[in-house]
N, C-alpha and C positions, 0 to 999 in steps of 0.2 A: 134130611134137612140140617143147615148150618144151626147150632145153639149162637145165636149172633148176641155182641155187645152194645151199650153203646157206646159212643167214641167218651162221653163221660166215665163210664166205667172202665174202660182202658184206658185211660191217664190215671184213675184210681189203682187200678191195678198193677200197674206200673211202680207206682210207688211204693205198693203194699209188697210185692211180691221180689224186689229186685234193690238189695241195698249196694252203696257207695262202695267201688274198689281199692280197698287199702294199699300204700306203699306206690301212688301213685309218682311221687314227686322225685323230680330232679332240677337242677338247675344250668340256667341258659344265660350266657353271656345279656346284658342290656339290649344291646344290637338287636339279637335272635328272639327276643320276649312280645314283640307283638302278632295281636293276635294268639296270644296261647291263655291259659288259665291258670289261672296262680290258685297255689296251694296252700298257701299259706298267708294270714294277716299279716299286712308290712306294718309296723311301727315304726316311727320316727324319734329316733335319739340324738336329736341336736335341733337345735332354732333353727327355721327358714324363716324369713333373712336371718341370720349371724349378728344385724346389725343395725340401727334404725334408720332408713335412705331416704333421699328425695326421688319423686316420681316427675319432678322439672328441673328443668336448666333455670336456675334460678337464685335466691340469697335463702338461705338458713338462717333463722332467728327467734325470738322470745315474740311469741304473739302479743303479751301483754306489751309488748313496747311500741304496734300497731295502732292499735284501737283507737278508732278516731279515726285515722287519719285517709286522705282522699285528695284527688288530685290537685283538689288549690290549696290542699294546707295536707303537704306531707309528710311522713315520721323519718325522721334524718337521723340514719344510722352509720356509727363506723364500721370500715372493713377491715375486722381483724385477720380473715385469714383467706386464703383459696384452696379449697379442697381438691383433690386430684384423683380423678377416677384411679377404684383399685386397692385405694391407701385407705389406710384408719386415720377419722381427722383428726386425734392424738390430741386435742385438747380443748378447753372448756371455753364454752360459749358466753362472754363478760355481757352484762346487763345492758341496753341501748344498743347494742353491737352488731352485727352479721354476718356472716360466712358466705365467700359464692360457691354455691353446690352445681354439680352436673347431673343428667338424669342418670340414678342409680347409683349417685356417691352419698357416699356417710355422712350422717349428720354429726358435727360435734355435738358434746355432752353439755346437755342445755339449752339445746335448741329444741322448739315442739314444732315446729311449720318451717315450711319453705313456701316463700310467694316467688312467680314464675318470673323473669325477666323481662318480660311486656309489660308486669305492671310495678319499673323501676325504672331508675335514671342515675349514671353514676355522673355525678360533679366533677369528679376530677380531681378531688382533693383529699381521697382518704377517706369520704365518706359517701353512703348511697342513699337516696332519697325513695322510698316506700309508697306507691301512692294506693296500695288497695290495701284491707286492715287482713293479717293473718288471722287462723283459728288454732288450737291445738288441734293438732292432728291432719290438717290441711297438707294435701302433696307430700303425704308421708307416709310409707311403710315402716310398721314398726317392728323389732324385735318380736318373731314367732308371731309375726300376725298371720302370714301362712301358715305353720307346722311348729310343732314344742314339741321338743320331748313326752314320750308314750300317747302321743296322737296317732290315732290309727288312719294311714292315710289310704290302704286302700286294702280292702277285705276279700278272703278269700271266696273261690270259685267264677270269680269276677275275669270275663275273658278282657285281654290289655288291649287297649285300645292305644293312639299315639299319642292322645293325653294321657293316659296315662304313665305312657316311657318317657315323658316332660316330670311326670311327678315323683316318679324313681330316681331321674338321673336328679332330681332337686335333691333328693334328702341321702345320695350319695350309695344307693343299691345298684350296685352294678353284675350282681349273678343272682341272676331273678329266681325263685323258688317254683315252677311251673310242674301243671301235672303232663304226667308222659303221656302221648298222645295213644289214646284206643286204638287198637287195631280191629279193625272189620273185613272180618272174612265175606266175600260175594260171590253166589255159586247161580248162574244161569243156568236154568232148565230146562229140556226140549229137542224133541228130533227135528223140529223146523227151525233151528236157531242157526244162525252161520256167522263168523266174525267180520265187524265192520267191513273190511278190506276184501271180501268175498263177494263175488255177484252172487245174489239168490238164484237159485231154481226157481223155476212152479214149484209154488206152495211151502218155499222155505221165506227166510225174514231174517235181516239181522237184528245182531243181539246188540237193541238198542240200552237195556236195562245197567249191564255194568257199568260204559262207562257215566250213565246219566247218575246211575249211586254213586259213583267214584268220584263223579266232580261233585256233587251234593256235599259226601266225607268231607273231603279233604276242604272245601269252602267251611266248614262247621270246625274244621283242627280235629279231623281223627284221620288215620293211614287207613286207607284201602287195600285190602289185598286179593286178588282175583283170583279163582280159582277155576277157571275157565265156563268152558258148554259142557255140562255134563248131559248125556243124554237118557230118553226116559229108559231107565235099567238104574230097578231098585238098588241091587246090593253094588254098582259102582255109585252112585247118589250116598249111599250109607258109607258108603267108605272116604268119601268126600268130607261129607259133612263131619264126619268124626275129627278125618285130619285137621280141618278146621276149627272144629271145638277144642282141639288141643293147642293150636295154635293164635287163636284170637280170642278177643274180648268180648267180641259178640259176630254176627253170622248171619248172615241175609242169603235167603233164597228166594229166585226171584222164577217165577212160575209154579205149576205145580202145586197148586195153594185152593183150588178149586174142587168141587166132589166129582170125582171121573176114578176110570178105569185105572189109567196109567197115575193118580196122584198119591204118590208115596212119602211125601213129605212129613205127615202125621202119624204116621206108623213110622218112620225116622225119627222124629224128635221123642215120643212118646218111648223106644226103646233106649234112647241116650238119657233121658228125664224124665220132666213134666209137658204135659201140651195144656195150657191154659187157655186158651180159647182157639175159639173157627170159627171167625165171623164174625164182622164188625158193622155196625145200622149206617153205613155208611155208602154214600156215591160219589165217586168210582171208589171202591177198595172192599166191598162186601168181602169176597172170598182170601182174608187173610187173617191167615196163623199168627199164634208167637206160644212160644214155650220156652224152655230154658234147661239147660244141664248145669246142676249145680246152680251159680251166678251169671254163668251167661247167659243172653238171651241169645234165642234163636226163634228169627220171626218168615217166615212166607210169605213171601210180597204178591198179589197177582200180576200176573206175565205184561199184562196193559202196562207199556212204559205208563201213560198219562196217571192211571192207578198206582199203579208203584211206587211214583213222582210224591202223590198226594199223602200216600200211607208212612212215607217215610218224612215227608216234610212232615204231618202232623203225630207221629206216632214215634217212629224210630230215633230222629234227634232229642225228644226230651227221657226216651228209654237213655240215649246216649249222656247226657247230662245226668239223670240220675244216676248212672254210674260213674259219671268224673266229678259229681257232688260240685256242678257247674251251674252257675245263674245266666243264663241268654235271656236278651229284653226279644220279646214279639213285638214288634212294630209293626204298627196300622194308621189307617187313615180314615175317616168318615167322609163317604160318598154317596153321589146319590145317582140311581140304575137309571142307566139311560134308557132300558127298554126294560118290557116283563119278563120274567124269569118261569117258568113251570117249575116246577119241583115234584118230587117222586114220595110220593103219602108213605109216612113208617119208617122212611129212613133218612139220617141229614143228608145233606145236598150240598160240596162245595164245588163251587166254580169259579176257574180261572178269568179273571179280567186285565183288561189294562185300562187306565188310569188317564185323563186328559183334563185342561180347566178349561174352562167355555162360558163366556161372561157370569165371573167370579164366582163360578161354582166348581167343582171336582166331582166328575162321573167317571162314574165306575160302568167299562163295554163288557158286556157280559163275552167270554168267548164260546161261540160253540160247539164243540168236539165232542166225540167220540174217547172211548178210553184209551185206543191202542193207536190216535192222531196224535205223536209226539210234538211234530212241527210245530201243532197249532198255540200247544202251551209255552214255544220257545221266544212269543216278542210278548207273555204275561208279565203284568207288573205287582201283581199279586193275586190274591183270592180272597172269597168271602164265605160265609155257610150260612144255610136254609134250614132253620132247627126242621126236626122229623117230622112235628104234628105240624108243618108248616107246609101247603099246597102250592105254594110259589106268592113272589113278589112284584107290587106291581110296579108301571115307569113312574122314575122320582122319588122309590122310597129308600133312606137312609139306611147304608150297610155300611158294616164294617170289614175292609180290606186291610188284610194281612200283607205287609209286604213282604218279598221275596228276600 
């Protein structure tokens, strides 16, 4: 019998068993930094703005020389000067007076507002007629109202998103501090396996498993690297998996992870390491390993792409994050199940759905499949899970879907 976990215990585990890999970082031109993970807190050492601007095309001026005034009785101000996008307006703003500003030119020194040019009128004579009253601070960025010096603008483990390569290239970081991307070794297992590009025999199947990890990796920011079909014959499987633990960061095998004749995975990991569990309360993904040599982990995925799919979305990328000392948001959605669900007493229960709105609500379609039906998980818009003591759900009650 499997000593099985449950899927709470193996995120504790995770943690407890398996710390952050040092000497991760290197760094990536601006360009090349999205999507990757920064290693390091970015501080900001200079004002964003530099300088205090208008956010209209408009006059810059002394709000207190406003106040009051309104369309039938307006504040008549002169125009001392025109601002020109780019430039510093190099000089001071005299009392009654006004500047015309562009959106995103500097305000001269002593000006607090800019009112927009719809609500002005110039005479013609040198001077502009005001008809709506300024504030301080109206239509104005001000010096470091973005960023100051020792503002921390963006912290590490944090993957970059394209706002955030907005807020680098603001405060002038152009060779981003990123961690080097994990390498994960992936070993498929099985005398029935054959590569994509092979027609099966009777009773052989391809090896849908790689590339379905591979693209998983590399969508999350680690390198994949394959290490082909290995077939069931322990001591080439061991000889495999070693090369791999010498070469990568962590090490997915995919099969073989089940109690049988031929499953040698356990007796592998256990003479390179530790084997920390076999068996997780989990559907699809009961019959899976993980143990680890040294720091890395090395986990046994069962052979079921759809299993494998599940085990590594919920298991193997936050093991991967706890080793790139990485923050990933899980995004979901609350929906409500368009139909009942069954569930399996003792163990959790996740299933893939997709997602539709249907006068203004959002259901979650339960999909039906099987573990080893890849197809069927491939138009899922996410998933949800049936705690263990939970016998299933009925139509219409509120779930939480994970999205993909």
């Amino acid at each position: 019998m499997l000593q099985v976990k449950t899927p709470e215990e193996v995120l504790r585990l995770i943690h407890d068993k398996f710390q952050p890999i040092p000497g991760l970082t290197e760094f990536v031109p601006l360009e090349a930094a999205a999507g990757r993970t920064l290693s390091e807190d970015i501080t900001a050492e200079e004002y964003v703005p530099d300088f205090n601007r208008s956010t209209v095309d408009g006059y810059a001026l002394r709000a207190a020389d406003t106040f009051g005034c309104s369309d039938a009785i307006p504040a008549v101000l002169s125009l001392q000067e025109e601002i020109r996008m780019g430039e510093d307006a190099g000089f001071a703003l005299l009392r009654e007076n006004c500047a015309y500003v562009p959106t995103g030119g500097a305000l001269p020194e002593g000006a607090d507002c800019a009112v927009m040019l719809e609500y002005t009128e110039d005479y013609g004579d040198g001077t502009i007629g005001i008809m709506k009253p300024g504030a301080p601070g109206m239509n104005v960025i001000f010096r470091g109202d973005d960023v100051c010096p020792g503002k921390i603008v963006l912290r590490a483990g944090r993957v970059l998103t394209a706002q955030d390569i907005g807020a680098l290239a603001a405060v002038g970081k152009t060779l981003v501090p990123v961690q080097r991307r994990l390498n994960v070794g992936i070993i498929s297992t099985g005398d029935e396996l054959v590569p994509p590009d092979q027609q099966p025999l009777p009773g052989q199947v391809r090896d849908v498993n790689t590339a379905l990890l591979s693209a998983l990796l590399t969508e999350q920011g680690a390198e994949a690297h394959s290490y082909g079909i290995v077939v069931d014959d322990e001591s080439l499987l061991h000889e495999t998996v070693t090369r791999a633990v010498q070469e990568c960061d962590a090490v997915l095998l995919s099969g073989g992870s089940s109690v049988g004749v031929k499953d040698a995975s356990c007796r592998i990991i256990e003479s390179l390491g530790e084997l920390l569990l076999h068996g997780i309360a989990l559907k699809p993904g009961k019959p899976t390993i993980m143990g680890r040599a040294g720091n890395r982990p090395l986990i046994g995925l069962p052979g079921h792409p759809v299993a494998a799919f599940v085990v590594a979305r919920l298991f193997v990328l936050p093991l991967l994050d706890r080793l790139a000392e990485r923050e990933r948001p899980l995004w979901s959605v609350t929906a409500e199940l368009s139909e009942s669900v069954g569930a399996n007493h003792g163990r959790a229960q996740v299933n893939a759905c997709r997602l539709i709105r249907q006068d203004g609500r959002v259901l979650a379609l339960p999909i039906r499949s099987k573990s080893g039906l890849i197809t069927q998980l491939a138009g899922a818009d996410g998933f949800f899970c049936i705690e263990r003591d939970c016998e299933g759900l009925p139509k219409g009650a509120p779930v939480q879907v994970y999205l993909n």
